[in-house]
Structure formats: structure tokens, C-alpha cells
C-alpha positions, -999 to +999 in steps of 0.1 A: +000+000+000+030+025+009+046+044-001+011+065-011+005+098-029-024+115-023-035+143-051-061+167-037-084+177-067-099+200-045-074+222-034-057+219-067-092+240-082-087+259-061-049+274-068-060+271-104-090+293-098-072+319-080-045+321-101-063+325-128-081+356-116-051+371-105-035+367-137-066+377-158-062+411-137-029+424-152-040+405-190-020+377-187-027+339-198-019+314-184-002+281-201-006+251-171+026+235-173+020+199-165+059+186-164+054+179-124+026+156-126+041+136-160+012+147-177-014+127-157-046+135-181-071+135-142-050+164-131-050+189-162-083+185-169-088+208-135-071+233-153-088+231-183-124+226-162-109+263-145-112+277-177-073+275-188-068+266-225-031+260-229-014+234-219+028+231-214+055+202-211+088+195-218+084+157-228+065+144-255+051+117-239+035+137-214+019+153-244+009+125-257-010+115-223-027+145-224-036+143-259-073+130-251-080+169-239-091+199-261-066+226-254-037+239-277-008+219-263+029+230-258+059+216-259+078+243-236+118+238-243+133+234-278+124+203-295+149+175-303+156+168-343+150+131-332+116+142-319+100+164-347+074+134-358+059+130-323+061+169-318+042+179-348+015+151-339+013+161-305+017+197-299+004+227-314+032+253-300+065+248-294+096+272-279+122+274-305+158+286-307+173+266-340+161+277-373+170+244-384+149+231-364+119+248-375+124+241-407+125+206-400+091+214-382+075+226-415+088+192-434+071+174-410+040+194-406+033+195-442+042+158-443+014+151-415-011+179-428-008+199-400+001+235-388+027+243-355+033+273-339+066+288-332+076+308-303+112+322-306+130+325-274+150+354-263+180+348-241+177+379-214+208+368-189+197+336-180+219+316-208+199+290-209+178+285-241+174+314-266+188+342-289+213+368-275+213+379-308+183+395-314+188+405-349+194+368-358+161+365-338+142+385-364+158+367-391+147+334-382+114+346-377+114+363-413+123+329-429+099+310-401+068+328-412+078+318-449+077+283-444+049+261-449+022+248-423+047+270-394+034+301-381+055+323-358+037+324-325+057+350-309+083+355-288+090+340-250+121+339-225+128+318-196+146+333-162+157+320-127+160+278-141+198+280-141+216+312-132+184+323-116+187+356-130+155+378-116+123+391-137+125+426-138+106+454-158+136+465-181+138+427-187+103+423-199+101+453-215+129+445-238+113+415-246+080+436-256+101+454-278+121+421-296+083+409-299+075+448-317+099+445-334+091+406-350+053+418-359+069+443-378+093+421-399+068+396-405+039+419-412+015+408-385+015+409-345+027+383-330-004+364-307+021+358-275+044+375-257+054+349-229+070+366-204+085+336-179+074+311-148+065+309-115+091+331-109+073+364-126+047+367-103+059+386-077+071+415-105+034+409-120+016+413-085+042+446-073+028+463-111+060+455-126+048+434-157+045+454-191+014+455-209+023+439-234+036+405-221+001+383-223+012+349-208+035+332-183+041+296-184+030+284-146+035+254-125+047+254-090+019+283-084-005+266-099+002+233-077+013+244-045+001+282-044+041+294-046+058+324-063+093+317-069+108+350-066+105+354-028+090+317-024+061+324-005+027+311-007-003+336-027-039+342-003-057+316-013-036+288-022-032+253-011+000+238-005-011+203+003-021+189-026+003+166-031+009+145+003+027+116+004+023+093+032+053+060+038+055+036+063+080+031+095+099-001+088+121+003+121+114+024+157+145+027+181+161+052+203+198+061+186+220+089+197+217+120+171+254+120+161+267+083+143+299+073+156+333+065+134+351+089+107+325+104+085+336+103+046+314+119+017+283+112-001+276+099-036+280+135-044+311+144-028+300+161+003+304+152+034+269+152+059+269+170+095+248+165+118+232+186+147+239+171+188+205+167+196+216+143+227+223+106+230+189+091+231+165+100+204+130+080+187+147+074+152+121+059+128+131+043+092+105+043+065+106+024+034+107+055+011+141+071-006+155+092-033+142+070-058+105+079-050+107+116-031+133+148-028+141+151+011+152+189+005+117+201-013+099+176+016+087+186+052+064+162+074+030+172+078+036+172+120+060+198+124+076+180+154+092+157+136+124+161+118+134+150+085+171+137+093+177+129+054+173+098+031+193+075+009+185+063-021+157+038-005+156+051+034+138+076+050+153+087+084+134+105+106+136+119+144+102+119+162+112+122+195+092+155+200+065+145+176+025+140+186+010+106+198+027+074+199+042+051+174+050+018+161+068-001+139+040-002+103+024+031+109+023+056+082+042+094+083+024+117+063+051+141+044+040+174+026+059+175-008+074+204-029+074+209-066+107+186-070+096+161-043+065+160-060+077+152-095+100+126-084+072+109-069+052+111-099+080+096-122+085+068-096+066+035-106+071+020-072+045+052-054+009+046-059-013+073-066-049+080-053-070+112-059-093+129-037-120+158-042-124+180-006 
């Protein structure tokens, strides 16, 4: 039965609803990026039931799970060459940064009937995906428009997913600008001007957004209520829809520091530990890195302390925790966005959903 996720649908509507709103204030859509929950069809279809029509991931098969819903899908970072058949069949949208691969796009959309839509990304600091060449930006999108069965989209950026670089208004208003500039070359305006994540919202709900950016590609504030600029939770979220709940496999008193010379971890650093006295309730539960991330992960009793986990053990200290224990009770854990998706990717966590 363990270890057992539990998906609130409830909750979930909820963040969805007011997210929504709060976007729809300040003109912005929303594209419900689906990534964290591997596409899991009984999960979007809240978001589309909240009245979002866009739908984002980064894998294809996710898109292809979710390819039973009406809603213009995207594939949200730049395709594979080795993927362009499954892209053009499953997504309608796609962020692009290789005008060979957009040509490649057209052979295959004319080769499947179809039309796709391009949206060139701008690199604005983050050096991640994108053009720092903007010029070269309106070039491809020149030739892109040409093409058949492609259509340039418009123009997006992504910020704070590697060097965590900050949204800021000179930022976005470049990119309003590179997207002006675009409509112009190709005669038409471009229909999106995607302006970032999670991480935008805190410039959007301080006034900072331009007009003219129209959609922000959200996840984690969608799912657990967060803004990832400051990381704090928006009035009324939820940030329990995803619990996850894993069962004690062993229950004994053990000092808080081990004993013997301490090397380093698979990754090269070496642990420390905090001298919380000799005698402490230790509990093992059958859960570990495979299924769960212990550093986007706090129990749901805040008594309890996460000690850490290895790939397939959970270590816990419940000495100062609530009610008693034993040896096959469950410990409920409150996942993050990372904990979350590891959980969902694991085969060996069950999933069950409920509607409060």
C-alpha cells in the first residue's frame, strides 16, 4: 500500500481558480505547465475545467497523455531533431531557438497535414535556451513565417531555471520590444508575448509586468500556491495537494550524532549533523530518493524532523512529535514541486485522488 501519494483535486481548483483571476487582472494567460505531474490526463483537466486553454510540457510523452483533452498543447523547451514526428502530432506550440529546427518542423508538418506554432525565445541573462542575438532572432522569424504549415507564435524567454537571474521590468520590457519588433518584420502581431514562470509573479503582482507580455508559463503556483521570486505562498492557495504518506519499517532510540570517521556522499560532500543528545526516537521508513526529494519535503507534523534519506531510506527523528508510534504506521510528508515530480515519475508510489 505505501509508499502513497495522495493528489487533492480539491485544493488543486482551487490554486487554479485563483491564479487565474489574478493573472486575468494584469492580461496575462496562463499556459498550465503539466511537467510535475508527468502529464497525468485526471489532473490537467482541473485546469482546463478552470477555464485554462493552454497546456505546457517538456516531454512528448507527457503530451501525448494529455492528448485525449481539447486545449492547444505545448511543448515548452526546444524540440529534439530526433523528436519532430511526435512533436508535430502532439503539440500545437512549441519554444524554438534553431532555425533548423523549424524548418524541419515545416517538413514534418506538411508531411502530416498539420500546422505548428513557433515561439522564438529570447535569451535575457539567463543563458539558458534562446537568442542573444536579437537581430538573428528576427531573421529566423522572417524565414519562419515563410515556411509552410509554421506560423510564428511569438516570442517568449525563460529566467531563474539555471543562473536564476530575476524578472525585472527592463527585462520584460525588452522582450516587448524584440516581440515589436518581429510583428513588424513579419507583417503581423505576433499572438504571445510569454513573459516567464513561477518566478514572474511577484514582478506581476508589485505592477512590474508590461502590458504587453500576455502569458507566463506556470507550474509550482499553480500546484502548491508558490511564487518563486521570494517563495512564498499567494492568499488563497493550497500547499497540500500533493501528500505523500510511507511507512516506519524500524522504531528505536539512537544517539543523534553516528559514531566513526565520516567520509562523503555519492556526491562528494560530506553530511553533518546537529547534537540533539544521545537518546533519540529514530524511525526508518521504506521510502528514498528513488521515490521523493528530502530537501523540497517537510512532514506534515512539524515536530518531527526529516534527518535525510538514501536512495531507499527515510530517516526520521520523532522524538518531539505527537501521539505514539510503532513499527507499520504511516508518516504523512508534505511535498514540494521537485519532491512532487520525483514521486510522480516513480513506478514504485501509488497514486490515489481525492476531491475536498
Amino acid at each position: 500500500m505505501y509508499p502513497l501519494l495522495t493528489i487533492n483535486l480539491g485544493h488543486l481548483r482551487e490554486n487554479v481558480r485563483t491564479m487565474k483571476r489574478l493573472c486575468g487582472e494584469h492580461g496575462i494567460r496562463i499556459t498550465g505547465i503539466t511537467k510535475c505531474f508527468t502529464g497525468d490526463p485526471e489532473i490537467a483537466r482541473i485546469y482546463l475545467e478552470e477555464g485554462l486553454e493552454i497546456l505546457g510540457d517538456s516531454r512528448g510523452d507527457n503530451l501525448e497523455r494529455l492528448s485525449g483533452l481539447e486545449a492547444e498543447k505545448w511543448l515548452i523547451r526546444p524540440p529534439m531533431l530526433s523528436e519532430i514526428e511526435r512533436l508535430v502530432r502532439f503539440a500545437d506550440v512549441s519554444l524554438n531557438s534553431e532555425i533548423a529546427v523549424i524548418r524541419a518542423i515545416s517538413e514534418e508538418a506538411v508531411r502530416q497535414g498539420r500546422k505548428h506554432k513557433v515561439v522564438l525565445m529570447a535569451d535575457l541573462g539567463d543563458i539558458r535556451e534562446g537568442y542573444i542575438d536579437y537581430e538573428e532572432l528576427k531573421r529566423t522569424a522572417v524565414e519562419a513565417e515563410k515556411l509552410p504549415n509554421v506560423e510564428v507564435g511569438g516570442v517568449g524567454v525563460n529566467l531563474t531555471c539555471f543562473s536564476f537571474i530575476q524578472h525585472d521590468t527592463e527585462k520584460l520590457l525588452k522582450l516587448t520590444s524584440i516581440a515589436d519588433d518581429v510583428s513588424e518584420a513579419i507583417g503581423r502581431k505576433v499572438e504571445y508575448v510569454s513573459g516567464g514562470n513561477s518566478a514572474a509573479l511577484d514582478l506581476m503582482l508589485r505592477g512590474g509586468i508590461p502590458a504587453g507580455v500576455n502569458n507566463l508559463r506556470l507550474g509550482e503556483s499553480l500546484l502548491f500556491g508558490k511564487e518563486r521570486a521570494r517563495y512564498q505562498y499567494l492568499p488563497g492557495t493550497h500547499k497540500d495537494v500533493f501528500m505523500l504518506q510511507c511507512e516506519i519499517v524500524e522504531l528505536k532510540e539512537k544517539p543523534s550524532l553516528p559514531w566513526g570517521t565520516v567520509g562523503v556522499d555519492s556526491y562528494g560532500r560530506r553530511p553533518e549533523f546537529t547534537d540533539r543528545g544521545p537518546k533519540r526516537l529514530k524511525a526508518v521508513c521504506a521510502l528514498g530518493k528513488q521515490d521523493f526529494d528530502p530537501e523540497t519535503t517537510v512532514p506534515a507534523d512539524p515536530k518531527m524532523i526529516l534527518l535525510g534519506a538514501s536512495s531507499d531510506h527515510l530517516m526520521l527523528d520523532l522524538t518531539d512529535a505527537d501521539g505514539e508510534f510503532h513499527v507499520g504506521d504511516p508518516i504523512t510528508l508534505q511535498l514540494g514541486y521537485f519532491s512532487t515530480m520525483r514521486a510522480f515519475t516513480s513506478d514504485f508510489v501509488k497514486k490515489v485522488y481525492i476531491d475536498s
